[in-house]
C-alpha positions in Angstrom: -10.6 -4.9 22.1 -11.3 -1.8 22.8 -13.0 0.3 20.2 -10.6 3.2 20.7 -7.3 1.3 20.8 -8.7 -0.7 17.7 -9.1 3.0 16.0 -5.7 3.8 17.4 -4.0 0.7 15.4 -6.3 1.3 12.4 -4.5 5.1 12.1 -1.3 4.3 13.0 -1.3 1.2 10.3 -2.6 4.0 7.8 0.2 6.4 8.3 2.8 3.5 8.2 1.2 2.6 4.8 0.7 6.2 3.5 4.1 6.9 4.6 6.1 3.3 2.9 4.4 4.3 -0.5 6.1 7.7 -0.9 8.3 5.8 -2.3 6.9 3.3 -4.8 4.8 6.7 -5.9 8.0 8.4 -6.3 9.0 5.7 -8.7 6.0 5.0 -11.0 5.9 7.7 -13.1 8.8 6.4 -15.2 6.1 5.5 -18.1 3.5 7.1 -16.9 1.8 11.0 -16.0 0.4 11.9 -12.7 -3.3 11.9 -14.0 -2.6 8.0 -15.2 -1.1 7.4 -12.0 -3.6 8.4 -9.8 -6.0 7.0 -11.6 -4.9 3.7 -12.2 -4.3 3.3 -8.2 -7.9 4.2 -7.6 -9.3 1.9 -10.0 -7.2 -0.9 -8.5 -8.1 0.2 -5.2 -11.9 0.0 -6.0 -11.3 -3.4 -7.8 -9.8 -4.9 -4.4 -12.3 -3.2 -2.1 -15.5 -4.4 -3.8 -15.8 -7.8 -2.9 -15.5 -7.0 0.7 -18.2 -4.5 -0.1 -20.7 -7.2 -1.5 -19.6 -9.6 1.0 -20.3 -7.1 4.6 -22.3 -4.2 3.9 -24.1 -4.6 0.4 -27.2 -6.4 2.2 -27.3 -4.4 5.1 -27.8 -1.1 3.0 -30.4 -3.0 1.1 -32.6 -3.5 4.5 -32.5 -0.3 5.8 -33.8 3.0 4.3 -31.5 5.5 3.2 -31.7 8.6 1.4 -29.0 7.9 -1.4 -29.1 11.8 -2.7 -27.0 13.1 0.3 -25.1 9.5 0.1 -24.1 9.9 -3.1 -23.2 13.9 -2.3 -20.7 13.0 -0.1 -19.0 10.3 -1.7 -18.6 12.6 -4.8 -17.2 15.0 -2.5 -15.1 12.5 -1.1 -13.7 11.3 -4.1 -13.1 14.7 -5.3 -11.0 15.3 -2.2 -9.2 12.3 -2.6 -8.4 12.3 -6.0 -7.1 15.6 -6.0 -4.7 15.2 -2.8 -3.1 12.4 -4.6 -3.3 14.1 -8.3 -0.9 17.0 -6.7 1.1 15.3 -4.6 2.0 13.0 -7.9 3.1 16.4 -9.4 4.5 17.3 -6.5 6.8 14.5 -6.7 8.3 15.6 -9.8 9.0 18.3 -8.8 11.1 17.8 -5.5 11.8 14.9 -2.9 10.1 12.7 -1.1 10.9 13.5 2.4 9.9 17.3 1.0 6.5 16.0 -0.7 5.5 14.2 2.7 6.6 16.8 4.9 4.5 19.4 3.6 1.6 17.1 3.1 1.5 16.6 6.5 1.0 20.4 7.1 -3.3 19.0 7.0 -2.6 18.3 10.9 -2.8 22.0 11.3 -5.4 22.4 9.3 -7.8 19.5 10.6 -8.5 21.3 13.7 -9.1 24.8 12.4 -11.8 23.1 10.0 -13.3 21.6 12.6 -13.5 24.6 15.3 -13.7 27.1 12.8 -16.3 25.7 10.2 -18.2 23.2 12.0 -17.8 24.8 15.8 -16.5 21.9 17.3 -14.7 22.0 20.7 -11.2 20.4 20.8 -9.6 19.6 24.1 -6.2 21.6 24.5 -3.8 19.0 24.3 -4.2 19.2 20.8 -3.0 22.4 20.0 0.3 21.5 21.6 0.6 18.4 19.7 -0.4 20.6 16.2 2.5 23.0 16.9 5.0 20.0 17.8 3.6 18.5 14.5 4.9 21.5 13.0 8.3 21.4 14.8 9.0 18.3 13.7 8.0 18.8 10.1 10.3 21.6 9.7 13.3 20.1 11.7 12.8 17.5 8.7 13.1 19.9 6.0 16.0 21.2 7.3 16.2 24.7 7.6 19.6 25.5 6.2 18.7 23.8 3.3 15.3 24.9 2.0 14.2 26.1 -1.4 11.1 27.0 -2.5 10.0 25.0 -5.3 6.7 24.4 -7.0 6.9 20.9 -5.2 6.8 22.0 -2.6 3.9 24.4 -3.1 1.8 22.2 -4.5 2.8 19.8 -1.0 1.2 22.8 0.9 -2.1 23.1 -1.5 -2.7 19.5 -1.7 -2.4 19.3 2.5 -5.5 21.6 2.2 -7.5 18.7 0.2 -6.2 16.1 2.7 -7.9 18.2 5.9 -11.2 18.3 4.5 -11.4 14.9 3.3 -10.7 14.0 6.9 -13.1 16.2 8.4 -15.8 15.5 6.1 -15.5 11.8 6.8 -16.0 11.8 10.3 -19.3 14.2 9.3 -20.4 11.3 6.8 -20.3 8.4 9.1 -22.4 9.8 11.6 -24.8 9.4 9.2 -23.8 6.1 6.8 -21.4 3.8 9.0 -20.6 2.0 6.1 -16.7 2.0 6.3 -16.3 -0.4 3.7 -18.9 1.5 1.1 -17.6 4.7 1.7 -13.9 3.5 1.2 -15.3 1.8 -1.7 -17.6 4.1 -3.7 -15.0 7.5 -2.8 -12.0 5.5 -4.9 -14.2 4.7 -7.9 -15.7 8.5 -8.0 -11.6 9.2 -7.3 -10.5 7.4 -10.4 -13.1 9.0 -12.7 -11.9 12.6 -11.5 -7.8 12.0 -12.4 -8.9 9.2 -15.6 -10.9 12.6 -17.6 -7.5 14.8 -17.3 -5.4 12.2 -17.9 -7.0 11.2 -21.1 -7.1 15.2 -22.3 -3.4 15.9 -20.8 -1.8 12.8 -20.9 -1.1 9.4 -23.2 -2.8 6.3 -22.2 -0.8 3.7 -23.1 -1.8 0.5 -21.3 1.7 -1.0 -21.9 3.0 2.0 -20.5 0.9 1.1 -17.3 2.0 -2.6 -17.1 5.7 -1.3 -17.1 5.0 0.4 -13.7 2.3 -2.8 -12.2 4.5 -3.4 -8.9 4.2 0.4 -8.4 0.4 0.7 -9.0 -0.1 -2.6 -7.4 1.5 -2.0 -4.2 -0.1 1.6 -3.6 -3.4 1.0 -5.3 -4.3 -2.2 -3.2 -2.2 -1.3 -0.2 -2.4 2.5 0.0 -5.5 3.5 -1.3 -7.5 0.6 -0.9 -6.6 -1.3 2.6 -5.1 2.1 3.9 -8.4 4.3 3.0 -10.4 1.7 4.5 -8.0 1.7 8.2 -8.1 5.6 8.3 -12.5 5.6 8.0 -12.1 2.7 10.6 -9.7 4.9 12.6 -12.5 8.1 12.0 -15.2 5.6 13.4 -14.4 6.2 16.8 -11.8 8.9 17.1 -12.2 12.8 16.0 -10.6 14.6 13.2 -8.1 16.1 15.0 -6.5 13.4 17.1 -6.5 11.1 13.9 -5.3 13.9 12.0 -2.0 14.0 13.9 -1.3 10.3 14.1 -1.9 10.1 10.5 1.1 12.7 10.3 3.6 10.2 11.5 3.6 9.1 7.4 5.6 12.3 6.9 8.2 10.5 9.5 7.8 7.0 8.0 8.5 8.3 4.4 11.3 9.9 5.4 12.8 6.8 7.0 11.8 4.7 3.8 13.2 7.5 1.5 16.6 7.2 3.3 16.4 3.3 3.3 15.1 2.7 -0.2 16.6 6.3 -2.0 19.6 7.0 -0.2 17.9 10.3 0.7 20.1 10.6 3.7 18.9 11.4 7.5 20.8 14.0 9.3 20.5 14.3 13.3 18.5 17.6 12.5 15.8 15.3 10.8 15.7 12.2 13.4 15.0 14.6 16.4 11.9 15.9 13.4 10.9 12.4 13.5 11.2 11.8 17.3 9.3 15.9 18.1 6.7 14.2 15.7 6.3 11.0 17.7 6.3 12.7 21.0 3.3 14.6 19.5 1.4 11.7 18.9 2.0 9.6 22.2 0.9 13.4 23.9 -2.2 14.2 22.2 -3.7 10.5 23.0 -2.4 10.1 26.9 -3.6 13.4 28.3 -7.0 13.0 27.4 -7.6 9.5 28.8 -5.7 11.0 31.7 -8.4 13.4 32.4 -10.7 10.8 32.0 -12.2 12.4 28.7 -13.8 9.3 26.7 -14.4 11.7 23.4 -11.6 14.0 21.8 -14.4 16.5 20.1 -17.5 16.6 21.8 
């Protein structure tokens, strides 16, 4: 298969995962804080990816000679990102609705590419600027403009979108340098789960029957959602940029909106479908037209 349709998949699978467990995070904090939430995912997200780290890559990074101070750098700084993306989008939740909470998150699509041109002075062909502002379009057509109020949920949406745009752009700066999808996905959930574990044992109550009251929850987005669905988007990162990745990863702000309506009863106007459909034009734009200029690489 081709290695950029085999990225392609990898992205799109993420999203459709990111986007399904909007909901299930929604619902587990019944019994249960943010902090604990987030936590508990990452740890069972680092449980279920560390076999597949012993079996692939643990005797490959053995043979060759790496410098594990900057390896361990980044994944702190991964894990750091991560953990605090999901730690506010969990308050976020509480604080407004889903389709809200993955609308807003989804604002990092905008801010993937200025990261990249801006920071790291990377060139980013044009048809992704279109695709940013379409992006855009979409997520406000699902917000419904008639209808929104400023809440601290959805504030917190827009911070935590920051934390989301770095993590991408820093991943595709780490596996230039350690491609080592399965370590990285690995090692960045485990650093993730000590970072919301500390607050959560200062702000919250641990209660581990608390925890077992929400398992199908933390099951379903630790080992599907953080785990397999990390481990697709640094797949995804392998062989497409930032910015192109960073807008198919958006569709999740679609997807949970579809879910919330399916699963909540959070109910889809025609204003909010054409938001969905201006989102997925976006996507099918920013891959075609470079392949139709016959550009193999999205940021050179």
């Amino acid at each position: 298969m081709n290695k950029k349709l085999f990225s392609f998949i990898c992205a799109f699978s993420c999203s459709f995962i990111w986007g399904s467990a909007f909901v299930a995070q929604d619902m587990g904090m019944d019994y249960i804080g943010p902090f604990t939430f987030t936590g508990v995912r990452m740890v069972i997200a680092f449980i279920s990816l560390l076999p597949f780290f012993f079996i692939y890559e643990f005797k490959k990074i053995k043979k060759n000679k790496i410098n594990f101070n900057i390896i361990f750098l980044y994944i702190c700084l991964l894990g750091f990102l991560l953990s605090v993306g999901m730690s506010l989008q969990q308050f976020a939740l509480l604080r407004t609705d889903v389709a809200n909470t993955a609308v807003f998150t989804i604002l990092y699509v905008v801010l993937v590419p200025f990261v990249a041109y801006f920071l790291f002075s990377k060139n980013i062909h044009w048809s992704i600027w279109p695709s940013v502002l379409m992006c855009l379009l979409g997520g406000f057509l699902l917000t419904e403009f008639d209808d929104v109020t400023i809440r601290a949920g959805d504030t917190l949406s827009v911070i935590n979108a920051f934390f989301w745009a770095f993590h991408i752009v820093f991943i595709s700066k780490f596996l230039r340098i350690f491609n080592y999808p399965v370590t990285i996905a690995t090692f960045q959930c485990l650093v993730g789960a000590v970072v919301a574990l500390v607050p959560a044992y200062v702000f919250e109550e641990i209660v581990f029957s608390n925890i077992l009251l929400e398992y199908q929850e933390l099951l379903y987005v630790g080992v599907l959602s953080s785990g397999i669905a990390f481990l697709l988007q640094i797949y995804a990162q392998q062989n497409l940029s930032p910015a192109p990745v960073a807008i198919i990863l958006s569709l999740e702000g679609a997807i949970a909106a579809i879910f919330g309506w399916i699963l909540l009863d959070q109910f889809l106007n025609e204003v909010k479908i054409l938001g969905i459909l201006v989102i997925l034009i976006a996507v099918i734009f920013a891959q075609i037209v470079p392949l139709r200029n016959n550009q193999s690489k999205f940021l050179s």
